[in-house]
Residue, then its C-alpha position, 0 to 999 in steps of 0.5 A: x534390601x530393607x525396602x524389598x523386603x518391606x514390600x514383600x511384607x505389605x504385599x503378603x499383608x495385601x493378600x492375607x487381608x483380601x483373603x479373609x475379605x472373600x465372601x466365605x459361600x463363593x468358591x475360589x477357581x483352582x489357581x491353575x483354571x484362574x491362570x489359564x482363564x487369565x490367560x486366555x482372556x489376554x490372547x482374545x483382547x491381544x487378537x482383537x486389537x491386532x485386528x483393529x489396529x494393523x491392516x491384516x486379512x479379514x477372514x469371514x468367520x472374524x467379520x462374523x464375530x465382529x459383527x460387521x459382515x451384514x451387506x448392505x441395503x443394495x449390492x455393491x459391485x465392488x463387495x462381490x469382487x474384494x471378497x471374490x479376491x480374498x477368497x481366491x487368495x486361500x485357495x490356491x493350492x499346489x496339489x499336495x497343501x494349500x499356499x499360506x502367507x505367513x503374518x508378515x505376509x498377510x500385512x503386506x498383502x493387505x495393505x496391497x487390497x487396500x490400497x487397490x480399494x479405488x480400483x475395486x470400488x471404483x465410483x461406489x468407493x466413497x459412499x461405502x467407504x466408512x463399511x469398508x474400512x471397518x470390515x477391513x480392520x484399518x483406518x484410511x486408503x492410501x493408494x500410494x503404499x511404500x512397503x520397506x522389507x528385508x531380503x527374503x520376506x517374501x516381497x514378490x510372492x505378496x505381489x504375485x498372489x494379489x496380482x494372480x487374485x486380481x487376474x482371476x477375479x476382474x473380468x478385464x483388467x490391465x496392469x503394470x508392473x516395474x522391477x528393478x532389473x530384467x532379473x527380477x521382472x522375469x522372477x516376478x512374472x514366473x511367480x505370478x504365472x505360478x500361481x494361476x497355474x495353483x489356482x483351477x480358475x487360472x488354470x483355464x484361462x486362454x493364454x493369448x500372448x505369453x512371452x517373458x515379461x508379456x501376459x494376454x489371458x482370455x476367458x474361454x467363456x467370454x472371449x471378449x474379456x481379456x487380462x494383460x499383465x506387463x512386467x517392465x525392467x526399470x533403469x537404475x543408471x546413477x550419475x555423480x557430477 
């Protein structure tokens, strides 16, 4: 007790001093005006690091403010399309509010488009690489992503709104995906179905071939241009010998 109350004193003393220390001609903020400055000042630095130091989805006023949405010298490819994509991932709407992803979400998704970065990019991927990964707010591509997450985060919506983005946005595209079981394949294909039907970019997609686990798209405006989506159950037979 002796030392707290030794503390408090010299601490009171600290703050008797630098009172008498200020400038008498400079007026002091309200403690109310300086608390909440304070405070605000902390959320901005508190939302800037979390923007550079987590893979989160980059808004276009953020890349604003950042400074980093200036285009470069020639027009790549693969900006039209990754921005075509994050756009079309805000606009899916489901006639009464619009879809959002939660934070967790939002990681999630993105490390996803990260991890596509190759696929987007394709041959230009290296000499924008550096611009690219600063506007995205992370530090490499990993195309081998492993994502651990607890039951009901949201795992196959992450996976639908990015795969439904990526049908909308690519002109030709094919892809797979593995579940767990025939269950969970249907689940993940219903979700991704879903979500071209919020989208009025998906809705007017030709459906060619639509079966279970089976998707053919086809632009009504180019024909030639089709999207295939299979969705595979995959086998978890375990033996001990």
């Amino acid at each position: 007790m002796g030392d707290l109350e030794a503390l408090f004193a010299d601490s009171r003393q600290f703050e008797t001093t630098q009172r008498h220390n200020a400038l008498a001609h400079k007026q002091r903020l309200r403690m109310s005006h300086r608390c909440q400055q304070f405070v605000n000042n902390i959320d901005a630095y508190m939302d800037s690091k979390k923007r550079r130091g987590t893979t989160m989805l980059v808004r276009l006023s953020d890349r604003i403010i950042e400074g980093i949405h200036e285009r470069p010298a020639e027009q790549v490819a693969g900006d039209c399309l990754l921005n075509d994509i994050l756009q079309v991932m805000l606009e899916f709407h489901d006639g009464e509010k619009a879809f959002e992803l939660r934070g967790d979400q939002q990681m999630m998704v993105a490390h996803i488009v990260t991890a596509c970065l190759p696929l987007i990019y394709r041959n230009r991927l290296e000499e924008n690489r550096s611009r690219i990964l600063k506007m995205l707010g992370t530090d490499s591509i990993n195309e081998l992503l492993l994502i651990i997450a607890s039951r009901r985060v949201g795992k196959t919506t992450c996976i639908a709104i990015f795969v439904a983005a990526l049908i909308i946005c690519k002109p030709t595209l094919k892809c797979s995906i593995f579940a767990m079981v025939v269950k969970a394949a249907r689940r993940v294909m219903d979700m991704i179905k879903q979500m071209l039907d919020m989208h009025p970019r998906g809705r007017v997609l030709d459906r060619e071939r639509n079966n279970t686990l089976e998707l053919t798209l086809v632009d009504p405006l180019n024909p030639i241009f089709k999207k295939q989506l299979d969705v595979y159950p995959a086998t978890t037979n375990v033996r001990f010998f």
